[in-house]
C-alpha positions as CSV (number, residue, x, y, z in Angstrom):
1,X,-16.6,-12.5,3.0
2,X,-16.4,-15.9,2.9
3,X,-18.0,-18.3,-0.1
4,X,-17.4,-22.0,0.3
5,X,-13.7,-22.4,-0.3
6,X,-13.3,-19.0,-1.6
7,X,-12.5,-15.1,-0.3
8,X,-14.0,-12.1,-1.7
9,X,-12.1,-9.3,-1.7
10,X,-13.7,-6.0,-2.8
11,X,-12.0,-3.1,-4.7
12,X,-12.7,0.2,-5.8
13,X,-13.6,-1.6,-9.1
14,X,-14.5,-5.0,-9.2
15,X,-14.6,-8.1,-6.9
16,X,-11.7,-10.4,-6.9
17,X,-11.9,-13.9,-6.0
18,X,-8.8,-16.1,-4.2
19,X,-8.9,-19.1,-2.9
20,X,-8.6,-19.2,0.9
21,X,-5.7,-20.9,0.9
22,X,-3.8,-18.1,-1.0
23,X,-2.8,-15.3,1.0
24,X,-3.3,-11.7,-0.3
25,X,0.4,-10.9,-2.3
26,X,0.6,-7.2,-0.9
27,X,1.1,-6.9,2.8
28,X,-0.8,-4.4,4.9
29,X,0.3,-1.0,4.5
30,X,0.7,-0.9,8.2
31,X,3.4,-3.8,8.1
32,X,6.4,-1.6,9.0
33,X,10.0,-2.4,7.5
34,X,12.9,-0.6,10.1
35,X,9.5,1.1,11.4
36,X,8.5,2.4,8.2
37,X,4.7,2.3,6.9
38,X,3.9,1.6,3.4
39,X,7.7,0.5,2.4
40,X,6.9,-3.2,2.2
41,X,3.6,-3.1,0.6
42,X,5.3,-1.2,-2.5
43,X,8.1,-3.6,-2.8
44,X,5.8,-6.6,-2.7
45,X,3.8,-4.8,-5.3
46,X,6.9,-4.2,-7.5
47,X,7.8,-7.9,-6.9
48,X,4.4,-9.4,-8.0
49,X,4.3,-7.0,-11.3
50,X,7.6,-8.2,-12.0
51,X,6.7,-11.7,-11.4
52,X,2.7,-11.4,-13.4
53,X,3.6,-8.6,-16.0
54,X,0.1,-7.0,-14.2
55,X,-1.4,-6.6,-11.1
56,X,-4.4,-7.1,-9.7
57,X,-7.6,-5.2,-11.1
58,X,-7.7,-1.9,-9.0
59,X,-4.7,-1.8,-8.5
60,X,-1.9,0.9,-9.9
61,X,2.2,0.8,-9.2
62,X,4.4,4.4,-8.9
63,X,3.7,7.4,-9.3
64,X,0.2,8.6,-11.0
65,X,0.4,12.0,-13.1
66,X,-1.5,14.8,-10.8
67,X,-2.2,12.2,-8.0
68,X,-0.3,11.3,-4.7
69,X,0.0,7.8,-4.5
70,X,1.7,6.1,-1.5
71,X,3.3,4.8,-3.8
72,X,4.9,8.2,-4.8
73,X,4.8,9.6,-1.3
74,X,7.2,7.0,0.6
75,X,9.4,7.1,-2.7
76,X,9.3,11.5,-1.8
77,X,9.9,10.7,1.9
78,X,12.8,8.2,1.3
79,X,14.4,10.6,-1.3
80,X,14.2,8.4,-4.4
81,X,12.8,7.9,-7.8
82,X,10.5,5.1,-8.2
83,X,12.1,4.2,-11.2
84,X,15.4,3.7,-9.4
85,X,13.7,2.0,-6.3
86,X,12.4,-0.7,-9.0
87,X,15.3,-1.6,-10.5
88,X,17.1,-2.0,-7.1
89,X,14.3,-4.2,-6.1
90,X,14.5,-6.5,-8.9
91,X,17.9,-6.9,-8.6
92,X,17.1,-8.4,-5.3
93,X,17.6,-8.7,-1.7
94,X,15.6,-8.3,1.6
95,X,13.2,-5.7,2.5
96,X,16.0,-4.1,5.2
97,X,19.0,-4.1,2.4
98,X,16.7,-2.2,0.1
99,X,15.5,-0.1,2.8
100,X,19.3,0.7,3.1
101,X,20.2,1.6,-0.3
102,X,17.3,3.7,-0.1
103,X,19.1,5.5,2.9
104,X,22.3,5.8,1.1
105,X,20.7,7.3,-1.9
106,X,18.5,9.9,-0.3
107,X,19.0,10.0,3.2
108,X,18.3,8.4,6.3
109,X,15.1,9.4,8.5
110,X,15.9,10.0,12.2
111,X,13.1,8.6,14.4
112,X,11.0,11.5,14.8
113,X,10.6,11.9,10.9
114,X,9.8,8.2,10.7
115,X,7.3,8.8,13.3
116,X,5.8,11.9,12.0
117,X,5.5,9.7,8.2
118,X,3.9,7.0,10.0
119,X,1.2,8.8,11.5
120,X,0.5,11.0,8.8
121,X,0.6,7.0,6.8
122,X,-2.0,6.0,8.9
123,X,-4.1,8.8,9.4
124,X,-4.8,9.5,5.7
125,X,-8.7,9.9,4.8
126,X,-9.3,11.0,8.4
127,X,-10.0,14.6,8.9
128,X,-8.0,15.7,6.2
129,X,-7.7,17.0,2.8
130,X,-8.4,13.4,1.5
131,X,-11.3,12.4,3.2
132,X,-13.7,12.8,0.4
133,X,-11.7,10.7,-1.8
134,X,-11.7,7.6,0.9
135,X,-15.7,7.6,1.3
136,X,-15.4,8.0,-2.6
137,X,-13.7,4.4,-2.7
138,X,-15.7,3.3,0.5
139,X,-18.9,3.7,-1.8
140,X,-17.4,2.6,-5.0
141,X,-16.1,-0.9,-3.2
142,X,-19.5,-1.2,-1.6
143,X,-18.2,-0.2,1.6
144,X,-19.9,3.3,2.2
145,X,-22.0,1.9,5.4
146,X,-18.6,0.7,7.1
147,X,-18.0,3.1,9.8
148,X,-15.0,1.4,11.2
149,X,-13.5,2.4,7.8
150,X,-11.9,5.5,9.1
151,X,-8.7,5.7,7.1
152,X,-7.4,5.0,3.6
153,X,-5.0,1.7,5.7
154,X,-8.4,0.7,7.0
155,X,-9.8,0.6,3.4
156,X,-6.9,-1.6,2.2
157,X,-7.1,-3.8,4.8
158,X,-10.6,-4.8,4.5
159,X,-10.7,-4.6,0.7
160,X,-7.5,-7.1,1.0
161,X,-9.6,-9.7,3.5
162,X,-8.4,-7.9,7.2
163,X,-9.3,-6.9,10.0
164,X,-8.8,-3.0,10.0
């Protein structure tokens, strides 16, 4: 939602304002790095907390004691610690060189385990075990009437000024 020079973004727990000219600083979860969901997102998120010392309201980084997080499920599917993945990230290099340290450390996905993640990734809230948590956060962002709001990506994405 637009407001003169500014964009609203709803959360699950407040509004956040930015300035149009600012971009959001996480990308879409369904930005894929080597064809992998979610990967980019959580570096960007590491980067920025790194970068602020916070992030912003509503939002959380690693793993969450007796929740699964994306955050904790790519770290699960790539076969690291989150810990470890942060430390390689902030020692720096692109998405694709992290991405590969990743693959030395735990192992590489073929293409039908990438494709398998990535559709479970962008399926979450639909259907599933965690769809009462996503119309939970639909309601609690002001979103509940949004029935194009199918999936937890689609969430983000609006939530975070895009189209889902």
């Amino acid at each position: 939602m637009k407001v003169e020079n500014d964009r609203r973004l709803l959360t699950s727990k407040s509004t956040l304002t930015y300035k149009v000219s600012m971009s959001f600083p996480f990308r879409s979860p369904r930005d894929t790095v080597h064809g992998i969901a979610v990967f980019g997102r959580i570096l960007d998120k590491i980067r920025y907390h790194a970068r602020e010392g916070t992030l912003p309201e509503g939002y959380h980084l690693g793993p969450i004691e007796g929740v699964r997080t994306f955050d904790d499920r790519v770290c699960r599917f790539l076969g690291v610690r989150f810990q470890d993945l942060t430390e390689r990230t902030l020692a720096g290099g692109s998405d694709e060189e992290i991405l590969e340290w990743c693959f030395q450390k735990g192992g590489s996905p073929d293409a039908e385990q990438i494709e398998i993640w990535n559709g479970f990734m962008h399926k979450r809230g639909w259907r599933d075990s965690a769809s009462a948590g996503l119309e939970t956060q639909k309601n609690e962002a002001g979103l509940g009437d949004r029935t194009d709001i199918c999936v937890f990506f689609d969430l983000m994405d609006v939530e975070e000024g895009r189209t889902p």
